[in-house]
N, C-alpha and C positions, 0 to 999 in steps of 0.2 A: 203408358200403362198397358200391360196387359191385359187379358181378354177373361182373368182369374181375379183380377183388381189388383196387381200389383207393380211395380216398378219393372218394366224389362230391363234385361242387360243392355248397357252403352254397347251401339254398335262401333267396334274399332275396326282399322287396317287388316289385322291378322280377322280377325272375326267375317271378313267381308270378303278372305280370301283374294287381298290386293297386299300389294308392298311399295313401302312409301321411299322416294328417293331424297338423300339427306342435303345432298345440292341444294334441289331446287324445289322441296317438296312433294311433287306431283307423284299419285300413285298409279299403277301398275300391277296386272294380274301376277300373280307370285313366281310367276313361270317365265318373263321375261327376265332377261342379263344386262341391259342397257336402258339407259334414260333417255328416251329420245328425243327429248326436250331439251337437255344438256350435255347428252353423251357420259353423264356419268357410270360406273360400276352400281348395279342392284344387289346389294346387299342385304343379307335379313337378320334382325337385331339376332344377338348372341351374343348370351352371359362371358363368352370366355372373353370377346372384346374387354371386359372388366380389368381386363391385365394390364392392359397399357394406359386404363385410367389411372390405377394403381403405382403403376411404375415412372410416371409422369408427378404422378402428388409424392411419391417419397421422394423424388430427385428435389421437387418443391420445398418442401419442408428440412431437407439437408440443408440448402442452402439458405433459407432463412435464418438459420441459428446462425453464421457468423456474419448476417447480413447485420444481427441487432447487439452482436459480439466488438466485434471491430470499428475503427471511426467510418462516418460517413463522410468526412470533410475537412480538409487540411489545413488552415489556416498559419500562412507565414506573412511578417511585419521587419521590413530592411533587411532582408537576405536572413532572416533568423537571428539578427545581431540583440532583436528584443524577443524573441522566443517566436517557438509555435505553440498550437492549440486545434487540437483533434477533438470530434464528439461524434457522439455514437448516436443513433437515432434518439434516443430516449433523454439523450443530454443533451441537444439541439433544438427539444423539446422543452426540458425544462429553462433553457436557456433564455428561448422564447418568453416564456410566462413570466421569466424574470425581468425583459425588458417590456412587460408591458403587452407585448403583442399576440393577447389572449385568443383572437378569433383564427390566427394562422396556427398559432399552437395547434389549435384544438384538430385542424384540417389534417396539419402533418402527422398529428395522432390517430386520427382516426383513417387517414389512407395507410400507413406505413401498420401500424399494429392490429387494428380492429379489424380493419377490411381484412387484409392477410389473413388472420387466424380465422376471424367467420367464413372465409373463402374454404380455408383447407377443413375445418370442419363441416359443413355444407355440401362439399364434393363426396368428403369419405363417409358423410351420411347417405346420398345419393347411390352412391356406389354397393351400399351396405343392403339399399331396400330395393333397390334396381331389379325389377321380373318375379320380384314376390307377389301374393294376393295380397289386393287395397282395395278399399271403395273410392267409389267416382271421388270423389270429395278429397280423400286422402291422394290421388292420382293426380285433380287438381292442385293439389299442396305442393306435391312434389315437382309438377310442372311448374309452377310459380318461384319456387326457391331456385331452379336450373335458370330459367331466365332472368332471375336478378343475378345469379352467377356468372353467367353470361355477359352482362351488362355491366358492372363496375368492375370487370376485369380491363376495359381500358381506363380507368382511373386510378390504377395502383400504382402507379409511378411516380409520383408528385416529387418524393425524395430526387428521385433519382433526375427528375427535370430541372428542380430546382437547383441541385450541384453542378449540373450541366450550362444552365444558362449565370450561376453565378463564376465557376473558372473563364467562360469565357468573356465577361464582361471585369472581372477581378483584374486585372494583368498587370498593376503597375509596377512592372518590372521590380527595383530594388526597393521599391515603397512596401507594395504586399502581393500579397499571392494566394489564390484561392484553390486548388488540388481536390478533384475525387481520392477519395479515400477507397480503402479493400471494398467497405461493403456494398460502396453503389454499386459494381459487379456482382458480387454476389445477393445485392436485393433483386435487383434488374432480373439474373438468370431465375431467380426465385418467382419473381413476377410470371414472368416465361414459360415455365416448366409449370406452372398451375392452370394457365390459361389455356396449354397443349391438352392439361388431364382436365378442365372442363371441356374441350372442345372434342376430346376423346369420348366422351361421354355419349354412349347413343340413347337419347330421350324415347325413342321407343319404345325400348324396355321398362319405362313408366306404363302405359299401356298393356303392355304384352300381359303384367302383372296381376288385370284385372280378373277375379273372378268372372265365371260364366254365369251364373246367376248371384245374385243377392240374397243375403242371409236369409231373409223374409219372406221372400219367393220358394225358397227350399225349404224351410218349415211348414209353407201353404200346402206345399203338396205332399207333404208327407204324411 
């Protein structure tokens, strides 16, 4: 509290006239080039960085659309002599529910579709309020959405695990045969190229965006 009774501004990084290194965290008067902790590059958060968040999540989202287009998985029985059978995410899905195996369903649904889509929404909300003014509160929010972003980006693959560990265990030669299909590639790159544009993301510029005082503080003294 202030010495007027009210909230001070949150002291941050830029506020304190340091700069934080993205390695390894450790800050640094603003005037240093190197991390000497890590030897990293001292870099200071800037909006136009937003470009490569940007150009990282549309590469993302190109490739989603024929990841959920095209089959995810090939399925052949005696050399094709009794057919094959392709499924796309969403029909490997229902396929599931159909024989019963409701609790996998629901996992391969909710990594391959939900995560995805709340992933690229989430980022390019991020991207959108990034170095605007927030309150602490709102600052926190947005901190918290980046590090679940963060975080279940190594569990986006599940498809693409699953196709991998069933071709290679599938192989009985003229019996059957289990093949990735187009869009494990193209989920995979998609997975990829999201996880570049969170990683792209400089978290400081949550910060950078606070107001210097608080609504309530500037009306006290006016």
């Amino acid at each position: 509290m202030s010495e007027d009774g009210h909230a001070a501004p949150i002291l941050t990084a830029h506020r304190a006239g340091l700069l934080g290194c993205r390695s390894c965290g450790r800050v640094w008067p603003q005037d240093r080039q190197t991390c000497d902790r890590c030897g990293a590059d001292l870099v200071p958060p800037d909006r136009r960085g937003l470009q490569k968040v940007w150009a990282w999540w549309a590469a993302g989202l190109i490739m989603y659309v024929p990841a959920n287009l095209f089959p995810m998985m090939r399925t052949q029985t005696f050399a094709g002599l009794q057919g094959s059978s392709e499924a796309t995410i969403l029909q490997g899905v229902v396929e599931l529910m159909h024989y019963g195996n409701y609790d996998i369903a629901i996992i391969v649904f909710v990594a391959s579709v939900v995560v995805p889509v709340a992933k690229f929404l989430a980022i390019a909300w991020l991207a959108m309020v990034a170095g605007r003014p927030a309150t602490v509160e709102q600052a926190h929010t947005r901190l918290k959405i980046y590090e679940v972003v963060e975080f279940i980006g190594r569990w986006s693959m599940i498809d693409v695990f699953v196709v991998a560990i069933l071709s290679a265990l599938v192989q009985l030669g003229f019996v059957a045969s289990i093949h990735p299909g187009p869009a494990a590639v193209s989920f995979a790159l998609s997975v990829a190229f999201t996880m570049l544009s969170a990683q792209s993301f400089d978290p400081r510029l949550i910060w950078r965006g606070l107001p210097l005082r608080s609504r309530t503080a500037t009306e006290g003294q006016d």
